[in-house]
N, C-alpha and C positions, 0 to 999 in steps of 0.2 A: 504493500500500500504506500510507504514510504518512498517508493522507486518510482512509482506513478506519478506522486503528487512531483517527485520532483522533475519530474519529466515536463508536466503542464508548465510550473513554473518557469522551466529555462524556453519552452516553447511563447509564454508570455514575453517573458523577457526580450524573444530575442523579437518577437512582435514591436514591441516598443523602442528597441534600440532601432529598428528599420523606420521606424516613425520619422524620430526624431531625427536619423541620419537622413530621411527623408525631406522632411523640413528645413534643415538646414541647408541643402543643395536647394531648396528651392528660395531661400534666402538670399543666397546668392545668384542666382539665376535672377533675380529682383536687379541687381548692381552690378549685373553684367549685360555690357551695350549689345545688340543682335548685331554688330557687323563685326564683333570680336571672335576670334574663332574659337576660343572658350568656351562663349557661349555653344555655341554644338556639343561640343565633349560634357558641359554639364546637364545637358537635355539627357544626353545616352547614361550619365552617372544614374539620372535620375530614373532613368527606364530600367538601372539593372539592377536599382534599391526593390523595385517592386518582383515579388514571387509572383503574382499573377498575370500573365502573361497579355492578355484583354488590356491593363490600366498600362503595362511597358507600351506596346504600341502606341497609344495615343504622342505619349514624348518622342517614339522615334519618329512619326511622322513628320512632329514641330522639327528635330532636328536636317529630318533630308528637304523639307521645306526652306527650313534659313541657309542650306548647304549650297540648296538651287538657285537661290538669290543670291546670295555675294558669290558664289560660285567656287565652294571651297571643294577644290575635288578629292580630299584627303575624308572629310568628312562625309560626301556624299558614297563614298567607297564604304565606310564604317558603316553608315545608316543603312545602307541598301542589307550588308551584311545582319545588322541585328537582329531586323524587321522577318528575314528569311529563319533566325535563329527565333525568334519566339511563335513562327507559325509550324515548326519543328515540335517546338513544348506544347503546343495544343494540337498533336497530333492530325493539325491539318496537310498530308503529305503530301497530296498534288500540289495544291502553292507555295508551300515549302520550295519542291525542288523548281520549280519556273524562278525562283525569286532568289535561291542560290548558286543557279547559275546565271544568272544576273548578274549580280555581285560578283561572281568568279571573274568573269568577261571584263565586266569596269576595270575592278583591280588589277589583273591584267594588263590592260589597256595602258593604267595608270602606275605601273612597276609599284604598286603597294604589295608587295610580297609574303607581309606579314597576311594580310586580309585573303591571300589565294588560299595559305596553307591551309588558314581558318577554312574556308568555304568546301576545300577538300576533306577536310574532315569531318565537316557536318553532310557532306555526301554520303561519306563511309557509313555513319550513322545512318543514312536513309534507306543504303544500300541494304544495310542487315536488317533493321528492322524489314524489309517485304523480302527476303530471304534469299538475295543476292549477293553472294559472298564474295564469286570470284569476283565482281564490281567493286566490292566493298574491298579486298584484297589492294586492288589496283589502286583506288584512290588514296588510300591510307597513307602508303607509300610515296603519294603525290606528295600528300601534306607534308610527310617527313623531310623529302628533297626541299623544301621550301621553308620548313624551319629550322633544317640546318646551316640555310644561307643565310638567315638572318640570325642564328644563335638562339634561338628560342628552347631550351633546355625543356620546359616546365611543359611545353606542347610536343613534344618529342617524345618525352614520357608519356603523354598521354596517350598518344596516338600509339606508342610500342602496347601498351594496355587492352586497346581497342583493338590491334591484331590477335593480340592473346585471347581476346574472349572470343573471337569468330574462327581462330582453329581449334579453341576447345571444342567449342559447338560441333563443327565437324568432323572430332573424336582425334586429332593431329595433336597430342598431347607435347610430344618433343616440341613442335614449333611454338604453344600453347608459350611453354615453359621458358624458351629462349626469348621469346620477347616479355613473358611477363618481368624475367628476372634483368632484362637490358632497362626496362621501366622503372622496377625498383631501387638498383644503382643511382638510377638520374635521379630519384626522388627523394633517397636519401640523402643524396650529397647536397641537393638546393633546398632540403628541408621542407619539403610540399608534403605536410599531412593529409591532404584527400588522396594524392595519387602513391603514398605509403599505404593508405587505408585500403584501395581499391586493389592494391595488388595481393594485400593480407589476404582480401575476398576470394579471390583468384585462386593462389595456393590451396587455399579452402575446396573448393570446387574440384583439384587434381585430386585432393588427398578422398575428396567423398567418392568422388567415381571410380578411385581403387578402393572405398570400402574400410581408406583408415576414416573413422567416421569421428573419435575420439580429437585426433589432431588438426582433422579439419572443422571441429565447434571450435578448439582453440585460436585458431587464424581467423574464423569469424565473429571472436569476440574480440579481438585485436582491432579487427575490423568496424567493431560497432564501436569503441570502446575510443576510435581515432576522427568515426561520423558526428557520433553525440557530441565533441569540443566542436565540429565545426557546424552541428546542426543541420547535418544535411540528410535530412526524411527520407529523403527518396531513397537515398545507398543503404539507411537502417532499415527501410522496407524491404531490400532485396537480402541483408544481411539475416534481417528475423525469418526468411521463407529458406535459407539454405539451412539455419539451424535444425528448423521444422522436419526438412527433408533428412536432415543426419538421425533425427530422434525417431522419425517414421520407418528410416530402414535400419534401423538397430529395436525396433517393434518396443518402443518407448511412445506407442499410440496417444497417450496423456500429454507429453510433454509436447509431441509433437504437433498436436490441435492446436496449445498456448502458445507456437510461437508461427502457428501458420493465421490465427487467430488476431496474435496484436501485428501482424502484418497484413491482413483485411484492414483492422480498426485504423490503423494508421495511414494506410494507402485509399481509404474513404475518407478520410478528416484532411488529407492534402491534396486529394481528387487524382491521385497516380492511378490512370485508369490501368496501365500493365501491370501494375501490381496487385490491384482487386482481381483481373485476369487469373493473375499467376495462382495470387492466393486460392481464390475459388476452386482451380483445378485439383490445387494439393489438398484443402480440404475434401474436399468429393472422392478423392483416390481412397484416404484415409480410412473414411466412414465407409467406403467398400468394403476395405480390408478388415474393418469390426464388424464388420454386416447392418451397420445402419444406415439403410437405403432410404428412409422418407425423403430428408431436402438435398441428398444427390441430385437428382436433374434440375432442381433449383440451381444449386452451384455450377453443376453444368451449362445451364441454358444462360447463366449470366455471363458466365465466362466468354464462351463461343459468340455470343452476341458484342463483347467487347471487341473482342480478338479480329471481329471479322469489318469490326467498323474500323478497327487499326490496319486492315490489311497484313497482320502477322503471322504469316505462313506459319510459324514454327510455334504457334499459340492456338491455329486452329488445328496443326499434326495433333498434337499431344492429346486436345481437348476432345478431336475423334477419337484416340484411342480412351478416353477418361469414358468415353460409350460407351465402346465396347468392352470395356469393364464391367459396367452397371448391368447390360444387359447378358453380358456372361453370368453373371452374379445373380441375376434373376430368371436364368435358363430360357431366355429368348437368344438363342444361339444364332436362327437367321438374322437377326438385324447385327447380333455381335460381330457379327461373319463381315455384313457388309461394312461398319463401320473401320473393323478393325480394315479391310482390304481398301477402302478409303485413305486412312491414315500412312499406310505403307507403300502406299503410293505418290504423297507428300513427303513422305518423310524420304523416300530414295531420292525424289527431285531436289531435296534440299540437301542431301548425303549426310544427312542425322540421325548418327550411329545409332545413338540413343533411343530414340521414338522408334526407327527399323526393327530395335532389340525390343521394346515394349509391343510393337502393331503387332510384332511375327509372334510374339507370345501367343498376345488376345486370339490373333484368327487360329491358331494350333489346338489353342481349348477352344474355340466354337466348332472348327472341322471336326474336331475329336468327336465330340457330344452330335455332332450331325452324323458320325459313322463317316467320317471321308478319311480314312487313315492314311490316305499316301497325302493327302495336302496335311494333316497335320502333322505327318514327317520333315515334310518340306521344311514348312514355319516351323518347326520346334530347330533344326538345324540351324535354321538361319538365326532364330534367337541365340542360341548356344555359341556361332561362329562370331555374333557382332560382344557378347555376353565377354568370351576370350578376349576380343579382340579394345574392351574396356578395361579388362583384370589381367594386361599383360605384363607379366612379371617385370621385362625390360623397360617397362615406361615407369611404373612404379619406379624402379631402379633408379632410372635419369631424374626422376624428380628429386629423388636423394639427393643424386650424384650435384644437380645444379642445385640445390641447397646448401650441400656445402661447398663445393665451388665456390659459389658468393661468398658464404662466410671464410672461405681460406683467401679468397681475394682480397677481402678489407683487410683482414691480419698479413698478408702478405705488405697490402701498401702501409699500413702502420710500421710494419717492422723495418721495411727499405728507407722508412720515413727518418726513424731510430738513428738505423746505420748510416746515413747521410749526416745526419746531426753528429753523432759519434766522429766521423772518420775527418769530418770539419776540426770538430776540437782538438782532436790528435794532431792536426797538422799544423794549427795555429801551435801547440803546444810544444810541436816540435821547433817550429821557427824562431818562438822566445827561449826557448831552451838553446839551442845552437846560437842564435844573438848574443848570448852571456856570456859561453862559453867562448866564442872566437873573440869578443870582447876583454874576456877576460884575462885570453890567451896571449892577445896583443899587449897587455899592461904588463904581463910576468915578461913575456919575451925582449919588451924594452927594459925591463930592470934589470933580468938577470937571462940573456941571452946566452951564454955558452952554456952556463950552471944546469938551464932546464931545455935546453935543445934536446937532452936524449929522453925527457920525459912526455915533452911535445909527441916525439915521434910514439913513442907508447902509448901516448891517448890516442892517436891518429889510428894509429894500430887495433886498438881496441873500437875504439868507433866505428871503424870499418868493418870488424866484426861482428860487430851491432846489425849493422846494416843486411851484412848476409845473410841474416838470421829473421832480419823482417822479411827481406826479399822470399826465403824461403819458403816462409811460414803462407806470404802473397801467392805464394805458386800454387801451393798445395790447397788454400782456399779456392784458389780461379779451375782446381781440377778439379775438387768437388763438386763447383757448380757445374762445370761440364758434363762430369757424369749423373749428376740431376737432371740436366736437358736432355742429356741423350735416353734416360729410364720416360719423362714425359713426352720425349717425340715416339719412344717406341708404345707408349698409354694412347697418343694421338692416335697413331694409325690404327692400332687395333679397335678403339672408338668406330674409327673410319669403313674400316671392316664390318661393323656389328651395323653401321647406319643402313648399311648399301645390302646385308644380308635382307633388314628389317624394312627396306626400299621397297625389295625384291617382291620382300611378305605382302608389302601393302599393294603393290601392284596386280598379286594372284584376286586377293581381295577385293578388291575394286571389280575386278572383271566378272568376278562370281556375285558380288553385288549389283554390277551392272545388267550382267541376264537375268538375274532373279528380280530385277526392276522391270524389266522389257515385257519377260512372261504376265508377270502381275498386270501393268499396265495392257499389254495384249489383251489379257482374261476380262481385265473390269468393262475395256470399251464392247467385248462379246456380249459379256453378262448385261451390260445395260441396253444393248439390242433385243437379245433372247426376253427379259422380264418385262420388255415393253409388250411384248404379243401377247393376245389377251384369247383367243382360240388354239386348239390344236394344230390345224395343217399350216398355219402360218408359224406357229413354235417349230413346227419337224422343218420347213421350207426355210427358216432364218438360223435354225441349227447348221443344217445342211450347207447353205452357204457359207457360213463362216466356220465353219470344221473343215470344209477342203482347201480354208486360205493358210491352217497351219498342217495340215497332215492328208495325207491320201485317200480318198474317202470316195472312193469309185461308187461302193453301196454305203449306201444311210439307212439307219432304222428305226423307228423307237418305236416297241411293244408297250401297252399298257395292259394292264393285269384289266377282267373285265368279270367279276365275282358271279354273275349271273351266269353265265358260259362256263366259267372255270377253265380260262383261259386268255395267254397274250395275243394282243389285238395288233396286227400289223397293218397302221391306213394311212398311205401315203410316202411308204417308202420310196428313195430314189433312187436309182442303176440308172448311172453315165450322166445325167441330165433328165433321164426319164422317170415319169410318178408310174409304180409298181402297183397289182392289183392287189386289193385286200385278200390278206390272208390273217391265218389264225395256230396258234401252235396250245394244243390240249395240255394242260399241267399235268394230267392223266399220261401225257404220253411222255416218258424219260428218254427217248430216244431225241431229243431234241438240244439243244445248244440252250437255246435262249431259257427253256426250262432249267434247267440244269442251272445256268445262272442266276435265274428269280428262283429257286428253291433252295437252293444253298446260300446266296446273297454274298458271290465270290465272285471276282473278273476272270476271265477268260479272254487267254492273248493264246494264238498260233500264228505262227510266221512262215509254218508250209502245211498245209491241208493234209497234205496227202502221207506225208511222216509223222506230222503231230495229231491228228486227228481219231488216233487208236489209241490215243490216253484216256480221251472217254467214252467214243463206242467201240466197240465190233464192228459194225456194218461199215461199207461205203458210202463219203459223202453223197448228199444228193441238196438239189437248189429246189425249193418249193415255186420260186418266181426266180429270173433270169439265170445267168450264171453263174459256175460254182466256182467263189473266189479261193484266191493262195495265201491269202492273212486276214485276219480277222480279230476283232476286239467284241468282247460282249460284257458288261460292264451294268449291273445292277443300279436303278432310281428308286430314291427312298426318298422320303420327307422327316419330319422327326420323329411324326406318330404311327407313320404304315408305309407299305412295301407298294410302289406306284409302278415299276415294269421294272425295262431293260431298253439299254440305248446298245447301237452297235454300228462300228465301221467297220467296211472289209474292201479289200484292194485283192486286185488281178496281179499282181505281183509278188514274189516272195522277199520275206525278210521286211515287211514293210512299214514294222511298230516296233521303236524302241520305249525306254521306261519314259524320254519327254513325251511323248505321246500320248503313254497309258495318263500322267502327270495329269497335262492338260485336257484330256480326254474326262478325266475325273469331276475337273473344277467343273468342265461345263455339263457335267450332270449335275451338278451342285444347281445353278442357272437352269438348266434345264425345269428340275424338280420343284424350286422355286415358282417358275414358270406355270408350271402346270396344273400346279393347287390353286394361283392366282386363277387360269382361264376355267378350276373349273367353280371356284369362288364366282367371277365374274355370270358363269353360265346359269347357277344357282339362284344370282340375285336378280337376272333379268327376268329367267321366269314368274319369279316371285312378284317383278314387278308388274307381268302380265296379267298376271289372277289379282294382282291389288285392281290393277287399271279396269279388268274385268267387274270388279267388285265394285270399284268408283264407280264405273258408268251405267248399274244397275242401279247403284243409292243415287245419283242425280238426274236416272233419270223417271227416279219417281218420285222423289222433291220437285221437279217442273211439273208433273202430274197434281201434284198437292198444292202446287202454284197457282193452275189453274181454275182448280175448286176454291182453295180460297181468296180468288177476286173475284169468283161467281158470287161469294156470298154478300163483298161488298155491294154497300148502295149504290147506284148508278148516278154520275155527275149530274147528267140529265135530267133527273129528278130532283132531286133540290136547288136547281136551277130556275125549274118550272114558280121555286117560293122564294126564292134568297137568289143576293149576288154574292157568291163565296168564290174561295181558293179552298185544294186539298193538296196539301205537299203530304206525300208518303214516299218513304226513304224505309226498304225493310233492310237490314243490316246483311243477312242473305239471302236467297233463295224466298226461302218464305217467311212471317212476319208473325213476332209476338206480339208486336200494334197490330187494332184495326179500329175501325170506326164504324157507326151504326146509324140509321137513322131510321123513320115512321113518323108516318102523319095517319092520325087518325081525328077526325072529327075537327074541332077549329084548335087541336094542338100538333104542331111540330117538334119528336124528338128528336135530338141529336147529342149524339157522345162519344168520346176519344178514350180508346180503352187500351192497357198499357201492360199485358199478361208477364208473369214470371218467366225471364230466360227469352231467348228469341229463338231463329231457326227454327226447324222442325220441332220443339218440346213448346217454345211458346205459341206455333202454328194451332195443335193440339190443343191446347188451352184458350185460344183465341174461339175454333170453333164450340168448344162446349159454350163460352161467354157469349157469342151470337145466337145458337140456340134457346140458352134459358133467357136472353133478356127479350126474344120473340115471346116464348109463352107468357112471359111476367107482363109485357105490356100490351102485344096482341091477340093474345090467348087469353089472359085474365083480365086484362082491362083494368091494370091498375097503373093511375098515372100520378100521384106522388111523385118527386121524384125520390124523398127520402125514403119511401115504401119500397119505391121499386128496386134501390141500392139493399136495403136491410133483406130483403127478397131473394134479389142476387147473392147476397154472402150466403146466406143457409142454405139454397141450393147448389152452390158450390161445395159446402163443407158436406154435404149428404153423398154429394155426386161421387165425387174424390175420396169418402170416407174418410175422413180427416180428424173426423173424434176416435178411430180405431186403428188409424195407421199412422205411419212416420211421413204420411206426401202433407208439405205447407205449402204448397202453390196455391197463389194469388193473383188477382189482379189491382191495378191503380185505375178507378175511373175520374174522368169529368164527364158528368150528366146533366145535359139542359133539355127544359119545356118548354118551347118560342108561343106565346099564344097574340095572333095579330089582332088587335081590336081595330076600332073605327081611328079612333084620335091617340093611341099609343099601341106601344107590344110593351108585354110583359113577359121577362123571362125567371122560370123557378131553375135555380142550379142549385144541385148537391154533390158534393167532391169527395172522392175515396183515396185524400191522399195528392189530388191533381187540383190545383187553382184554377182560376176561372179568371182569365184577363177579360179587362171592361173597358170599354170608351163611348163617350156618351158625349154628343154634338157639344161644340162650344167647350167640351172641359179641357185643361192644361197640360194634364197628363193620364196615363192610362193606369186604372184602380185594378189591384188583385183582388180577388175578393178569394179567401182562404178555404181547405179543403177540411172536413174531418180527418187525422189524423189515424182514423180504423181504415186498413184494406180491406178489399173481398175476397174472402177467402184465410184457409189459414189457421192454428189454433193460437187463437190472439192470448196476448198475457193476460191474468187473471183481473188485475187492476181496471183493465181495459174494456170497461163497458159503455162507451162513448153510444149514443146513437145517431145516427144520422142527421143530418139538420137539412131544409129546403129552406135555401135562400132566395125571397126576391125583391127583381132587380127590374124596376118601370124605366123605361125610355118614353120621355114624351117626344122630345125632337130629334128622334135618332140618335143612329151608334152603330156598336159594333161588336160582336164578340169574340175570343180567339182560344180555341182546347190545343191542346199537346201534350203529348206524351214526354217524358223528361229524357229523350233521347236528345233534344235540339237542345235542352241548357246544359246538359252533362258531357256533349263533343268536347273536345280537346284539341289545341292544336299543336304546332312543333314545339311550343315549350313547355306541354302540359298543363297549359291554362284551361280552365272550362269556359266554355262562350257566355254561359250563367242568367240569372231570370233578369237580372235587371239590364244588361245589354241587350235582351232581347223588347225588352217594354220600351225605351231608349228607340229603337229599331222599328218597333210598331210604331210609335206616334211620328218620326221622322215622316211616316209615307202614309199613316192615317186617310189622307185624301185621294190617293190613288185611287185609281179599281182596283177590286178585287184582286184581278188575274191578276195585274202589275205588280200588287203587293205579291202574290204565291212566287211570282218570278224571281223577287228582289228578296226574297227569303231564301229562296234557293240558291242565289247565287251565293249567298252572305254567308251560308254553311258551307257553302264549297268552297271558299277561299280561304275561310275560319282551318277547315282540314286540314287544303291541299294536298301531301304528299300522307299524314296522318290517315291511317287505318280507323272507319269507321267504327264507333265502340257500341252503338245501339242501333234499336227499332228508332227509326224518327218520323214522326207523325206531328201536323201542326193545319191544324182548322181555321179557318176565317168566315163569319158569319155579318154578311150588313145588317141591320135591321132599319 
């Protein structure tokens, strides 16, 4: 908890130091004139205080604007350059590279040499990120050429760095190591702690992929340890995810959530979108590996979705094999299969050893579980080959070996450092020494020149001695080192020797990776021909053609098992170009080939008929359809859960199937099989769709029938026309209508009413006619014209009808029911409402009056409380009016943003056109719903009356 908090902290911290450093550049930028060239260089200071790459650009544009005006071409080089470098950080690549070769070109142009090398290196960068190495190779090397000319130590390093991680990537560990460790030299002598930091990482990354897993946490915590003083998230993002990966493959499952875990948290909280990526993946693997499959495809699906918006090849490799994990893991083998054969196909184009060693795994366990045992031969070698070819003892070795290299090299120049200092002082020491002495020599020899002439010569003597005795001891040191050179040039060669043996190695490699790429890639572009055919003779005909583009395939065949028969079904076979006649071979009968292969569930290869063909019968061949071929394959189709036939090629020639053959010959039964389930899946669902369609067009078309009848039963316009000038908008929601409308004149009174049944469609059809039936006997049957009788009438013979006191059916209706009766000098109308208002307007008034319904339905077993009865309201017109029913279909529509059109838009609506006709207004109602829609799915019956009086 202590480690967190102080983690926030220094992340505050270094927020506010950017603040304020930011502030104060812009302080100055205040007192700095725009024709000063300063001013430019403090615009770009100030673009590269900012983390977020959005607020940098704005300054760099101020700066290549003031660059273009006074015309500083030193500056406009720089700005062209930065602007390219933060559309880099926001992973926008296409403008990126348009904008740093831009910059390349200017600089160029303008011998700014530093700004090429720049621009070359953030190529490189671009390069690897979409998975082009030998490019990213190339340019690296530019930028080096370019900042050795101008002495740039500290991008030298970094650029030696950046080659190292793009031949780790490619599994080239020696070169990996020679450049990470030419990086680390430079960086330790000029004292650059990020580019110490990133190389710790590096080292890290060798020691994991040989599996010391122990020594390589230690170089990543070096690592992290070198990022946190300089605060840089991103490098502790990628440093927390290689821990993750040391503690996941040492099956320290715990450990290794928490540190794939604050590598999510941290690459979310700084928006490193490659790092959520990364992280994602490695969680998702994890929780395979414990069996907790819930939010795998979560992490999956975020991952891939990043990956593929970054265009990072070697992020969507991996992520496909993170698939075909899941679905290994959950025994869906065919999709494991395809994924994994997806990712292995990425991963050779990008020669990532790595992902190769993971895809060939995954597809080996899905072939297996599918019963294909020679393809998951294949893939389990190739895992096992690229497996060696990461655990090779010699690389391990070399990684030593340049570990300590570097460290015998510092101590090497420390100690020459030593002996140069040392053999200085001896010689000054010797010079004050011999100065005293001949000094001294000369003061005795003028005093007492005969006395000590013979002493002279004796020191001379002896000094001389001296001398021989350094001389000697010079010789015998200068032959030691000789024979030191000569022990390291004979260490040289033999290095030299072991390079060019392990040259040799990598080159067998390559080539056996390269056809195990070609095959794969061959197979997938088949298999995604073969699984597009969605019938049989077009599956046997797309077989056929591309089976003879890799192998001899004079005859084609593919038998399916046919359970009815008890027998393989030959339809469509081909000889030469030609389609063969249907035949059939009895499982009953053992004398047959293709039985013999679907009953044992074994391949069968012959490469001469006529000598191998008595290993399983007696008798002599014979050809049921054309000729009798000299080689032949027969080769069992299975799915995961049953035995689907036999495919088989056969050639007029002998000797004509070797094991590539049987190989490929296998996968595309794989494709095939696949195939074949899909057409007869497909075959399945269309019948199905026949007897539905069959089925649809018997229920509609006796809902049109039931259409018919009920607008038989409606009133005829005609007729109430004869008394009233009205409008009838009906709008049934389908086919047929749980609105309807009713009307009768009998004697000097006019009924009419808007009835609004439970449900629509065909259930409220059904309930529409029971409600026109009983409200004929109630009113022209009995002759009751109340209208609160005639509603209280209606309910109870609804609840009798429906049985309603004895069963669970509550269907009901909403009425509005009017009595129009016309006198001499007025009409009067009685309305009673079940639940539906009664709009009013009445000559000369201002606005149109609701007049409310009883809150009891018809029908129904109402709450206990609910003993409301009915009420007849009425309503005198002396000087005219108007009245208007509806069913709550027209206020309850909705439109695209889920409004309801609602009663008071509609009252609103009516008084606007109050003076119209009739008809004009039913038009202008119509229209007014219909625009109200538009695109909006009608939700009800809509029904809406207009009555003048």
């Amino acid at each position: 908890m202590k480690r967190t908090i102080l983690f926030f902290v220094l992340i505050i911290a270094c927020k506010i130091s950017i603040s304020q450093n930011t502030d104060s550049l812009k302080n100055l930028l205040t007192n700095t004139s725009k024709s000063d060239t300063n001013y430019v260089h403090i615009l770009l200071k100030i673009n590269r205080s900012f983390k977020n790459a959005d607020s940098g650009i704005i300054y760099i544009n101020k700066a290549l604007k003031n660059s273009l005006s006074t015309n500083y071409v030193k500056g406009i080089a720089e700005s062209k350059l930065e602007i390219a470098i933060r559309y880099y950080e926001l992973s926008n690549y296409d403008t990126f590279y348009v904008l740093v070769n831009e910059a390349y070109k200017y600089s160029k142009q303008n011998n700014y040499l530093k700004f090429c090398g720049d621009s070359k290196y953030y190529m490189g960068l671009y390069y690897k990120a979409i998975g082009d190495y030998a490019m990213a190779d190339s340019v690296y090397n530019q930028a080096i050429e370019f900042y050795t000319i101008v002495n740039d130590s500290a991008f030298i390093a970094t650029t030696y760095t950046s080659l190292a991680t793009i031949y780790r990537e490619q599994g080239n560990y020696e070169k990996a190591l020679e450049n990470n460790f030419k990086a680390l030299t430079i960086n330790e002598k000029i004292k650059n702690d990020k580019g110490v930091g990133m190389n710790y990482n590096n080292i890290g990354n060798i020691y994991f992929y040989q599996e010391e897993y122990e020594k390589a946490i230690d170089y990543y915590n070096r690592s992290i340890e070198i990022k946190k003083r300089r605060e840089d998230f991103v490098g502790m993002c990628f440093s927390y995810g290689n821990i993750g990966s040391c503690y996941s493959e040492m099956k320290q499952f715990d450990n290794a959530i928490l540190w794939h875990s604050k590598n999510y948290a941290l690459a979310k909280n700084i928006k490193s979108r490659k790092n959520i990526a990364i992280a994602c993946r490695e969680i998702a693997e994890i929780n395979i590996k414990i069996n907790k499959l819930d939010s795998v495809l979560e992490y999956i699906d975020e991952g891939i979705i990043i990956a593929k918006e970054l265009k990072n090849k070697d992020l969507i490799t991996s992520l496909n094999t993170r698939y075909a994990m899941y679905y290994n893991a959950i025994k869906k083998y065919n999709k494991a299969f395809i994924y994994a054969d997806s990712s292995l196909i990425l991963a050779n184009e990008l020669s990532n050893i790595i992902e190769i060693r993971s895809a060939a795994y995954e597809k080996y366990i899905a072939a297996e579980n599918l019963g294909e045992d020679k393809i998951a031969l294949i893939n389990y070698r190739l895992y096992i080959k690229m497996l060696d070819s990461l655990r090779s003892e010699e690389v391990l070795k070399k990684a030593l070996s340049k570990e300590f290299a570097y460290k015998e090299e510092k101590l090497a120049l420390e100690q020459e450092k030593k002996e140069i200092e040392h053999q200085a002082e001896v010689e000054r020491q010797k010079l004050v020494r011999n100065g005293f002495i001949i000094g001294f020599s000369l003061m005795i020899i003028l005093a007492l020149v005969i006395l000590n002439s013979y002493r002279n010569k004796k020191k001379a003597n002896m000094l001389l001695s001296q001398q021989n005795i350094e001389i000697k001891q010079q010789k015998e040191e200068i032959q030691t080192i000789n024979d030191q050179l000569i022990d390291k040039n004979e260490e040289l060669l033999q290095q030299k020797e072991e390079i060019q043996a392990q040259a040799e190695e990598l080159i067998e490699k390559n080539e056996l990776i390269e056809n195990a790429y070609n095959n794969v890639h061959l197979l997938s572009e088949i298999g995604k021909k073969i699984t597009a055919c969605l019938d049989i003779k077009t599956i046997i005909s797309t077989v056929y053609d591309n089976v003879n583009s890799i192998m001899d395939a004079s005859v084609f065949a593919i038998g399916l098992y046919n359970p009815q028969n008890n027998a393989i079904e030959f339809d469509g076979a081909k000889e030469k170009g030609q389609t063969l006649k249907f035949h059939s071979d009895s499982l009953e009968n053992q004398n047959q080939l293709s039985v013999k292969c679907y009953n044992r569930q074994k391949i069968i290869v012959i490469n001469n008929i006529f000598t191998e063909y008595n290993k399983y019968f007696d008798n002599q061949p014979d050809a049921k359809e054309g000729e009798i071929p000299n080689s032949l394959i027969y080769l069992p189709i299975n799915s995961a859960t049953k035995k689907i036939g036999v495919i088989s090629v056969q050639s007029f020639k002998i000797n004509s199937y070797t094991d590539y053959h049987i190989n490929m010959l296998q996968n595309i039964a794989i494709y095939t099989s696949i195939a074949l389930e899909n057409a007869d899946s497909f075959h399945q669902i269309n019948q199905q769709k026949e007897i539905i369609e069959l089925h649809s067009e018997a229920i509609k078309s006796s809902i049109r029938y039931a259409k018919t009848i009920q607008y038989a039963i409606l009133p005829r316009k005609e007729i109430i026309d004869l008394y009233f000038e009205n409008f009838i908008l009906f709008k049934p929601k389908d086919v047929v209508s749980g609105d309807f409308y009713w009307y009768s004149h009998i004697e000097n009174y006019h009924f009419i009413a808007d009835i609004d049944c439970t449900g629509h469609g065909v259930p409220g059809a059904f309930m529409s006619m029971i409600g026109n039936t009983l409200l004929n006997e109630i009113v022209n049957g009995k002759k009751i014209f109340n209208t609160a009788d005639i509603l209280t009438n209606l309910h109870k013979y609804v609840v009798v009808s429906l049985r309603q006191e004895t069963s669970e059916n509550n269907d009901g209706m909403d009425v509005c029911f009017c009595r129009i009766e016309k006198l001499a000098d007025k009409k009067i109308v009685h309305y009673t409402g079940a639940k539906r208002p009664l709009l009013v307007y009445k000559t000369g008034y201002t606005e149109i009056e609701t007049i409310k319904a009883n809150r009891k339905s018809i029908g129904g077993t109402q709450r206990k409380q609910n003993v409301e009865e009915y009420i007849s309201n009425e309503i005198i017109f002396d000087n005219g009016g108007a009245i208007f029913l509806s069913s709550d279909g027209y206020t309850d529509q909705n439109n695209k943003d889920r409004k309801r059109f609602g009663s008071q838009q509609l009252s609103e609506l009516i008084y606007q056109n109050i003076n119209k006709s009739m008809t004009e207004q039913g038009e202008i109602y119509n229209k007014a719903i219909e625009g109200w829609m538009h695109h909006e799915e009608q939700r009800d019956d809509i029904t809406l009356l207009g009555i003048k009086l």
